[in-house]
C-alpha positions as CSV (number, residue, x, y, z in Angstrom):
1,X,-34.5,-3.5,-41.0
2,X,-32.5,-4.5,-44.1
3,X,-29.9,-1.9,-44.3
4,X,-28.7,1.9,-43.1
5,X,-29.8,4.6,-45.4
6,X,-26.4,6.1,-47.1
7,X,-26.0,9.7,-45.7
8,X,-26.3,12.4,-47.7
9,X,-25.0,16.3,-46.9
10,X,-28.8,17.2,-46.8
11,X,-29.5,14.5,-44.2
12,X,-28.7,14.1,-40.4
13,X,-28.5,10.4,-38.7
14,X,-30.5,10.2,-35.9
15,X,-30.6,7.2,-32.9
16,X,-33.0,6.5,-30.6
17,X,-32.7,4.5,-28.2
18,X,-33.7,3.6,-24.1
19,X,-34.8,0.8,-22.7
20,X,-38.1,-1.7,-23.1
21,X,-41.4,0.0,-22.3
22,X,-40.2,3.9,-22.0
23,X,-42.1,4.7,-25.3
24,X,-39.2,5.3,-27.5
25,X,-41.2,4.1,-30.8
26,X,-44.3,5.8,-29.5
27,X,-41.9,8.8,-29.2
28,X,-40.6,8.6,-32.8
29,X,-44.2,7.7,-34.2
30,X,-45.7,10.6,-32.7
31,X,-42.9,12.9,-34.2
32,X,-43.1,11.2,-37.8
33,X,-46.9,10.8,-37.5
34,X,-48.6,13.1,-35.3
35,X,-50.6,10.4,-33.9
36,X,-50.4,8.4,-30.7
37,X,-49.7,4.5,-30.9
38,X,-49.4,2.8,-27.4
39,X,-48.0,-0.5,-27.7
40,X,-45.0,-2.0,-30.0
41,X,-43.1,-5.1,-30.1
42,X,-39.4,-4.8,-29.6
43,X,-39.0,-4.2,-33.6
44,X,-36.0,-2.3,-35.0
45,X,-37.3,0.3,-37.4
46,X,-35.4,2.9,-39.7
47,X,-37.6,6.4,-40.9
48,X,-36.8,9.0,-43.1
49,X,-38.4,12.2,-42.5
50,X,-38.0,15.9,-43.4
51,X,-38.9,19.0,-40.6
52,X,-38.5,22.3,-41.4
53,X,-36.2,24.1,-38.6
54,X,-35.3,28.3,-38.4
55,X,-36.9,28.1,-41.9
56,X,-34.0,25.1,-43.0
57,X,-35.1,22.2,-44.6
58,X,-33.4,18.7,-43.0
59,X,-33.7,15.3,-43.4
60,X,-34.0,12.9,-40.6
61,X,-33.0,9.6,-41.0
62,X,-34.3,7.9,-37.6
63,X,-33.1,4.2,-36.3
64,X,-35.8,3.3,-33.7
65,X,-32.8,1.1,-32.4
66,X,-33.2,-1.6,-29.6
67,X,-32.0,-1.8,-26.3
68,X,-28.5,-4.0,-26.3
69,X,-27.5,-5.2,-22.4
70,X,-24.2,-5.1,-23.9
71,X,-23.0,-1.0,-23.1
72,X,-19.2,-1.5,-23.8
73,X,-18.0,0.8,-26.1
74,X,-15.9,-2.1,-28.4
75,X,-19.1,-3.6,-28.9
76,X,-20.1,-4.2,-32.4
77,X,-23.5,-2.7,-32.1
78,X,-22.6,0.6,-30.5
79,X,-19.5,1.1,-33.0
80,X,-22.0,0.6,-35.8
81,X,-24.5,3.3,-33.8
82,X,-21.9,6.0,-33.4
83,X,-20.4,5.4,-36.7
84,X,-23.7,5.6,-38.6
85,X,-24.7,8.3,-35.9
86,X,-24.8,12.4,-36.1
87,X,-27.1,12.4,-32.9
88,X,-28.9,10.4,-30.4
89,X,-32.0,10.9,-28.1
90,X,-31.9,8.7,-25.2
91,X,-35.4,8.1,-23.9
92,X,-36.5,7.1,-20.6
93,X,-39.6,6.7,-18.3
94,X,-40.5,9.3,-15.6
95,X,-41.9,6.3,-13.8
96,X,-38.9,4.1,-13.9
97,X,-35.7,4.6,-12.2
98,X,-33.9,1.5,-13.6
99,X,-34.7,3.4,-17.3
100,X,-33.1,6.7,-16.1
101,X,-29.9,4.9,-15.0
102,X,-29.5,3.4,-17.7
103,X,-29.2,6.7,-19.9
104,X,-26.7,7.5,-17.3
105,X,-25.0,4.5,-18.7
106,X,-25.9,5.1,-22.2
107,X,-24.2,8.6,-22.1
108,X,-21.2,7.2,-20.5
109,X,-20.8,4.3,-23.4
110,X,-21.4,7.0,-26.1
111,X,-18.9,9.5,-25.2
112,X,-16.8,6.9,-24.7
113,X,-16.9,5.3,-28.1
114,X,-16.7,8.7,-29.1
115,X,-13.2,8.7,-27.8
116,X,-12.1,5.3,-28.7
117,X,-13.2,5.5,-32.2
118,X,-12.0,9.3,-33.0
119,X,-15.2,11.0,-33.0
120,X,-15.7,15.0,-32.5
121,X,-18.7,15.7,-29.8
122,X,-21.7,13.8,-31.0
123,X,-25.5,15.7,-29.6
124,X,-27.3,14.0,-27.6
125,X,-31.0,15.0,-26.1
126,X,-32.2,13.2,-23.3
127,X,-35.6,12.6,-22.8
128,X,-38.2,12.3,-19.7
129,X,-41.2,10.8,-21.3
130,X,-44.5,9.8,-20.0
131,X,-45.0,13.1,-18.2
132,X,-48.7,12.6,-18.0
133,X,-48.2,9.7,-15.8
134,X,-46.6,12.2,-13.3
135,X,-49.1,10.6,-10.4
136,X,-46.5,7.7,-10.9
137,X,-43.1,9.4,-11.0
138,X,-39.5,8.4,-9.6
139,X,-37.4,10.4,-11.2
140,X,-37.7,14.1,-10.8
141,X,-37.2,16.3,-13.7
142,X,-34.2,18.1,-11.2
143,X,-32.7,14.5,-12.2
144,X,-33.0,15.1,-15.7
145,X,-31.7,18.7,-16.1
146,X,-28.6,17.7,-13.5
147,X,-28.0,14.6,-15.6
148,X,-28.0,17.1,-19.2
149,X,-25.9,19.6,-17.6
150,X,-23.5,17.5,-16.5
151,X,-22.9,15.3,-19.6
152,X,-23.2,18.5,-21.8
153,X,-26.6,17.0,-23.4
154,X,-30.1,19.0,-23.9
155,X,-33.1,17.6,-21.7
156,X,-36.6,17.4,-22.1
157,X,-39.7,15.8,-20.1
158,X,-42.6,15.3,-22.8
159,X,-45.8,13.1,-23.2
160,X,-45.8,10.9,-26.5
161,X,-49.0,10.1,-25.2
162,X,-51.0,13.7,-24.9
163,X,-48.5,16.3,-26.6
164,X,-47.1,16.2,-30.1
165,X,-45.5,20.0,-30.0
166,X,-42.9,18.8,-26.9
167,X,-42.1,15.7,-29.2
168,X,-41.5,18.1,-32.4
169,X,-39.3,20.4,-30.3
170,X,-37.2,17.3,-29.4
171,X,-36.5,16.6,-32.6
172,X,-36.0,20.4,-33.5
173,X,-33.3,20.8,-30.1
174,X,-31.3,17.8,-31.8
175,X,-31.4,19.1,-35.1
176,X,-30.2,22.7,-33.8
177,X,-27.4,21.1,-31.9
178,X,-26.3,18.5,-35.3
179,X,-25.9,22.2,-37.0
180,X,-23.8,23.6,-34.3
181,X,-21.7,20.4,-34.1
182,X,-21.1,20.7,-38.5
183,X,-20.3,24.2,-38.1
184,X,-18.0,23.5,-34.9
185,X,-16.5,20.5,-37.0
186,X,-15.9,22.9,-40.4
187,X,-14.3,25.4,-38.3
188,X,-11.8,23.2,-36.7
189,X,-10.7,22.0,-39.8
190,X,-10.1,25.4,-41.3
191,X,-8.2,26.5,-38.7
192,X,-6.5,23.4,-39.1
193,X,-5.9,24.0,-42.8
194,X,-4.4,27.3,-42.3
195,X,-2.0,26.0,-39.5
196,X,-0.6,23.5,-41.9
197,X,-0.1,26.0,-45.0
198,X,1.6,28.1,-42.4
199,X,3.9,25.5,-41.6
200,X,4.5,24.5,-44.8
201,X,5.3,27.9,-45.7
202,X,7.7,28.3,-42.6
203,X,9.5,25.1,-43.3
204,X,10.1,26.1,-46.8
205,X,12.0,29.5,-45.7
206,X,13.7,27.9,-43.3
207,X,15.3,25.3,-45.9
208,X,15.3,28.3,-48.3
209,X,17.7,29.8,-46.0
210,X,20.0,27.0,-45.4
């Protein structure tokens, strides 16, 4: 990958991320492509794509991003992914508990740069993929939805593998909750804006008065 795309006011910045072998690029592939691709080396990859979602055109730019053992929020590489990013989906494997924890972990390192750097709420989806290998699972989807509500994030368990409409909706839950977030974000700062013309207003009277 040579550089970030620049963000635009059309365009949403989107991070995917999990750990080796939970089908993240499969994931995103599937979503850009509609086609299945099973293996992948551990390449960083940047997309742009645009869906169509409630009849709204948005632009997606996606960093397939990989997995950093390094999950403190001062790093550089997770400053750089919550700067550049207006949402994540953190992917792991139904089969692989150590892949679940460390979304667990994940969440915990994003909220937390979040706060360190001065961020409002950034979305996150979380995602339960390989659900056609269910034969194989550790981690129940109970897990999943307890983990989402808890950390405020959306959940879903999808196959890359055999089901492209879970995948789309994925992308389409994010996208819904980058629009709430904007329209969250535009509303604090009016309300802002009117508090500080009130006080400005009030101050003046009061050294009218004097």
């Amino acid at each position: 990958m040579t550089g970030l795309y620049p963000q635009r006011m059309d365009a949403a910045n989107v991070v995917v991320v999990g750990t080796d072998n939970v089908g993240k690029s499969a994931l995103v592939v599937r979503f850009l492509t509609r086609r299945f691709i099973g293996e992948y080396g551990d390449v960083e990859s940047l997309y742009s794509h645009t869906v169509v979602v409630d009849g709204r055109e948005q632009t997606l730019n996606i960093w397939d991003a990989p997995y950093s053992q390094d999950l403190s929020p001062e790093s550089f590489m997770c400053e750089k992914r919550v700067q550049w990013a207006d949402g994540f989906v953190l992917v792991y494997s139904i089969c692989d508990r150590a892949s679940f924890n460390t979304v667990t972990r994940l969440i915990q390192t994003i909220k937390s740069s979040k706060d360190y750097l001065g961020f409002e709420k950034i979305p996150i989806v979380i995602v339960g993929n390989m659900r056609d290998l269910h034969h194989r699972r550790t981690v129940l989807s109970e897990e999943g939805r307890l983990l989402a509500l808890s950390s405020d994030c959306q959940f879903y368990e999808v196959s890359a593998a055999e089901n492209y409409h879970s995948v789309l909706m994925v992308f389409h839950g994010l996208v819904d909750r980058i629009r709430e977030s904007r329209m969250s974000v535009k509303k604090l700062a009016g309300i802002k804006g009117i508090v500080k013309s009130m006080s400005a207003v009030f101050t003046r009277r009061r050294t009218d008065s004097l």
